[in-house]
C-alpha positions in Angstrom: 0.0 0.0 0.0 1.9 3.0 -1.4 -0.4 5.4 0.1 -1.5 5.5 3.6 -2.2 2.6 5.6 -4.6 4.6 8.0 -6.6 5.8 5.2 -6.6 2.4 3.2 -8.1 0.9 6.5 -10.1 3.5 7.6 -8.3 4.7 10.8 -10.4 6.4 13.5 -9.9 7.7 16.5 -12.6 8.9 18.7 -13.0 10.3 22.4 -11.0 12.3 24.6 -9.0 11.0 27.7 -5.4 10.4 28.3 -5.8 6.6 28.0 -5.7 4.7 24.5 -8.3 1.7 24.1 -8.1 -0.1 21.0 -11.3 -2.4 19.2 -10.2 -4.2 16.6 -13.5 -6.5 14.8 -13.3 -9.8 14.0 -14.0 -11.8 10.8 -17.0 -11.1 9.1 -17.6 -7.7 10.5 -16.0 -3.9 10.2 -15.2 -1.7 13.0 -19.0 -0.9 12.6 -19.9 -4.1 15.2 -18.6 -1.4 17.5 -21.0 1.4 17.3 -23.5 0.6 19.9 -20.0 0.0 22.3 -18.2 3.0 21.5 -20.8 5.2 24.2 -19.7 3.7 27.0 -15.9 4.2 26.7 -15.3 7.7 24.5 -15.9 9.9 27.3 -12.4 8.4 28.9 -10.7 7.1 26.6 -9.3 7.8 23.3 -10.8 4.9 21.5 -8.5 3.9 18.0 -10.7 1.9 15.2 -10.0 0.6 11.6 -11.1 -2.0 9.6 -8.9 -5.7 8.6 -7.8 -5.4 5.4 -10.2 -8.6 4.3 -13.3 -6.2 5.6 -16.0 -5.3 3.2 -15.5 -1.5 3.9 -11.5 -1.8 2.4 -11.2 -1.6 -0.9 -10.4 -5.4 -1.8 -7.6 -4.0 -4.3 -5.8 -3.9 -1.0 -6.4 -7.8 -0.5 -3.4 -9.1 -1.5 -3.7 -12.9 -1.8 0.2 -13.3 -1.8 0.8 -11.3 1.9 -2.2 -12.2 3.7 -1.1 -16.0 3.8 -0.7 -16.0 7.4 -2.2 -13.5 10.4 1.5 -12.4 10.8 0.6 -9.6 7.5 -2.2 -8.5 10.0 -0.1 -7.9 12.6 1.9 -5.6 10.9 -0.8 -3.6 9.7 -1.4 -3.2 13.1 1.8 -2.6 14.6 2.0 0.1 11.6 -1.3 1.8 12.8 0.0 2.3 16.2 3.3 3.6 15.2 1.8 6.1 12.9 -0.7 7.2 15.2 2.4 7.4 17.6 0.5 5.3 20.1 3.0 3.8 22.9 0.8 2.1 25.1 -2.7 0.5 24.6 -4.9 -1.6 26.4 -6.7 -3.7 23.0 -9.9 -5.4 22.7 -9.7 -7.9 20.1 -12.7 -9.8 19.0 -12.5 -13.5 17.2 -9.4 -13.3 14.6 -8.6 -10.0 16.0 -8.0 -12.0 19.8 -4.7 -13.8 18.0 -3.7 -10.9 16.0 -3.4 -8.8 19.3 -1.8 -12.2 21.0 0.7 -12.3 18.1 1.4 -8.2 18.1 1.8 -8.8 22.3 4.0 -11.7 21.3 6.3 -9.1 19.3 6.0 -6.0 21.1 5.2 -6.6 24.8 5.8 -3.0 25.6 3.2 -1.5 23.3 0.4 -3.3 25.5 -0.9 -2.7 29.1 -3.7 -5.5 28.6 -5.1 -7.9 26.0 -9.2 -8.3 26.2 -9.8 -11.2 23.7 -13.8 -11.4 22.5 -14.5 -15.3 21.2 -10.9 -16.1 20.8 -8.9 -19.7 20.0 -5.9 -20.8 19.4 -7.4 -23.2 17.1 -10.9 -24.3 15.9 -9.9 -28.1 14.8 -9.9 -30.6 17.4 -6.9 -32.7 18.1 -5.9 -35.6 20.5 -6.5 -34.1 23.8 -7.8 -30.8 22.1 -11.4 -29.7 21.5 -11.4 -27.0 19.1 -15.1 -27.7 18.2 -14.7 -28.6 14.5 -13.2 -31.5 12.2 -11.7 -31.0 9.4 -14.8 -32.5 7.3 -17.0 -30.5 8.5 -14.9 -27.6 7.7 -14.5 -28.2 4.5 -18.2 -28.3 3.8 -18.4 -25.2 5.3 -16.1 -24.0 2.5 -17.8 -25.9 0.2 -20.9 -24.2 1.0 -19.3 -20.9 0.5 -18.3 -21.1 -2.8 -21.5 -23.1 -4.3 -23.7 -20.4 -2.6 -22.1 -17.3 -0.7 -25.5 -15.7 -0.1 -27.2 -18.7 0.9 -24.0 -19.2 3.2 -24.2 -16.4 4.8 -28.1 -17.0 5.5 -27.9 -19.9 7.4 -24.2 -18.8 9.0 -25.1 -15.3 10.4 -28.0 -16.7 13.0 -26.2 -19.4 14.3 -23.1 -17.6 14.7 -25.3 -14.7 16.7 -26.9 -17.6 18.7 -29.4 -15.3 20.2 -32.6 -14.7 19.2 -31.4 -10.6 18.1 -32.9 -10.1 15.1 -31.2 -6.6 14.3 -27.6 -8.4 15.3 -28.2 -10.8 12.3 -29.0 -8.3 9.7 -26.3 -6.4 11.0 -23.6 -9.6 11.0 -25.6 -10.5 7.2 -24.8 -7.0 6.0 -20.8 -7.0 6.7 -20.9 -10.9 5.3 -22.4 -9.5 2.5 -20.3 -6.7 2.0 -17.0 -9.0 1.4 -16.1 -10.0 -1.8 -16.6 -14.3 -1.4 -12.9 -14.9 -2.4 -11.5 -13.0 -0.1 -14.2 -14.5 2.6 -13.1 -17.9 1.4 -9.5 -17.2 1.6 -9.3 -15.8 4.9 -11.5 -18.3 6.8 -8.9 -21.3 5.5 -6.1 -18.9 6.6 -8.0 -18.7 9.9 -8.9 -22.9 9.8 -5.4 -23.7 9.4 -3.8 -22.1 11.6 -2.8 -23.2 15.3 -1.4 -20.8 17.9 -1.4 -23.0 20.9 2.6 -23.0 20.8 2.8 -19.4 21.4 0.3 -19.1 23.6 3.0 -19.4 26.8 5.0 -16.2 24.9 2.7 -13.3 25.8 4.0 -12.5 29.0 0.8 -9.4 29.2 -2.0 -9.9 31.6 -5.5 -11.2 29.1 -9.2 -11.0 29.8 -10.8 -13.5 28.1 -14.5 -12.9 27.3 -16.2 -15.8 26.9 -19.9 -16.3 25.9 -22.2 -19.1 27.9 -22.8 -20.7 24.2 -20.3 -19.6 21.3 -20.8 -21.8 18.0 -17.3 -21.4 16.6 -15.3 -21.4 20.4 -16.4 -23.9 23.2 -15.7 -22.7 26.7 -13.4 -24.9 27.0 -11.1 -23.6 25.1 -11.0 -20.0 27.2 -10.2 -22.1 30.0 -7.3 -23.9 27.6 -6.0 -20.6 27.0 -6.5 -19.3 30.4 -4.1 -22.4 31.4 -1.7 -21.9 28.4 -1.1 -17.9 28.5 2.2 -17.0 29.7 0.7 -13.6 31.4 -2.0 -13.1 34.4 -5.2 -14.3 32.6 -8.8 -13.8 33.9 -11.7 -15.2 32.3 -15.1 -13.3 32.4 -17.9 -15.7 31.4 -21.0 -13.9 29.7 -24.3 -15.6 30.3 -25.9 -15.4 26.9 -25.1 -16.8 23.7 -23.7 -16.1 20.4 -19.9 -15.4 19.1 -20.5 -11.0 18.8 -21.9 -10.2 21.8 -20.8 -6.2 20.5 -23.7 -6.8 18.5 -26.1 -8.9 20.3 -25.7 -7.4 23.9 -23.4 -4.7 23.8 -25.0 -3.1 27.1 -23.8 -6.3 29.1 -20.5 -6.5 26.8 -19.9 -3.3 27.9 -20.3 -3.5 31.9 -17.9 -6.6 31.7 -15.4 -4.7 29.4 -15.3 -2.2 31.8 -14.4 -4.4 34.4 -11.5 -5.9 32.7 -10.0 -2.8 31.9 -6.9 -2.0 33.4 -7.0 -0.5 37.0 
């Protein structure tokens, strides 16, 4: 990206406050799934937003195939927001990808971060020996399948269940950021996502985690926050949420946001 980075990925920063909070959306969204959050934070915080480079609201010219083979090209974009926004010490809220991009960015830069606050995050969704990821690679690859016979009809029957609550207006809105992504670069990114395994690194971030973990989360059992919890090499808490779905932002962002608050750094 010749030009600007913090333009390419829409970079915002809202609020006033001396401390730095950074959401970062996971797959499937755009920083939009964090509108309905934003209230409850800008009034102390300087809150930093942009969009993955695989989001619907980036121009998918900007997608490139050959980079984005691995999340380690996501972690330099956002190492590379920070640094241009001059931002020297964050506390980051990462939701689903976004949990192990901020893991990975910890990994590298340990300094940069007061606190991680992971949203539906996993090392790994395949199942292994004594791992439960909650898929097999079958059923993955129907999934896949699915997604390139019919990407709308995909999306139709993926958006509820992923939402798991019965919130209408957090489907359409989950639907409408599906939607907006070009199905190649959907495709692409969720086998980036389904083939990758980050349980080795987990014992490397040596900065304290909250993980926020939903009572019923189709694409991360709770055992696998209590995996991490066990595997992280910094102070981790886990704050279970009792209600279902995998973007509570979007289907209970009132409750999100009293237990966000919580974890935030004292």
């Amino acid at each position: 990206m010749g030009h600007s980075l913090l333009e390419a990925l829409n970079v915002r920063v809202v609020g006033s406050g001396e401390k730095i909070l950074v959401l970062a959306h996971g797959f499937g969204t755009d920083q939009s799934a964090w509108q309905r959050i934003l209230p409850f934070f800008v009034r102390d915080h300087r809150v930093v937003l942009y969009d993955l480079v695989c989001a619907g609201s980036v121009n998918p010219d900007y997608f490139d195939f050959g980079r984005y083979t691995t999340l380690d090209a996501y972690v330099d974009d956002l190492l590379n927001i920070l640094d241009a926004l001059g931002v020297q010490r964050c506390t980051y809220v990462g939701h689903s990808v976004s949990a192990m991009i901020g893991i990975l960015a910890a990994i590298r830069r340990p300094e940069l971060f007061i606190k991680l606050i992971l949203i539906g995050a996993s090392p790994r969704f395949l199942n292994d020996k004594d791992y439960h990821g909650g898929f097999e690679q079958g059923e993955i690859e129907k999934v896949f399948s699915a997604m390139e016979a019919n990407y709308e009809a995909w999306v139709n029957g993926f958006a509820p269940l992923a939402v798991g609550a019965d919130v209408p207006v957090a489907v359409r809105e989950f639907s409408r950021t599906l939607f907006n992504m070009r199905p190649d670069i959907t495709l692409f990114v969720s086998r980036v996502v389904f083939n990758s395994d980050f349980r080795g690194v987990l014992g490397l971030v040596k900065v304290p985690c909250s993980i926020i973990q939903t009572a019923k989360d189709m694409s991360v059992p709770s055992t696998v926050a209590y995996y991490m919890k066990n595997h992280l090499g910094g102070r981790t808490t886990v704050h279970p949420l009792n209600i279902e779905g995998h973007l509570p932002h979007l289907s209970a962002p009132n409750l999100l946001a009293q237990v966000l608050r919580q974890a935030l750094p004292k």
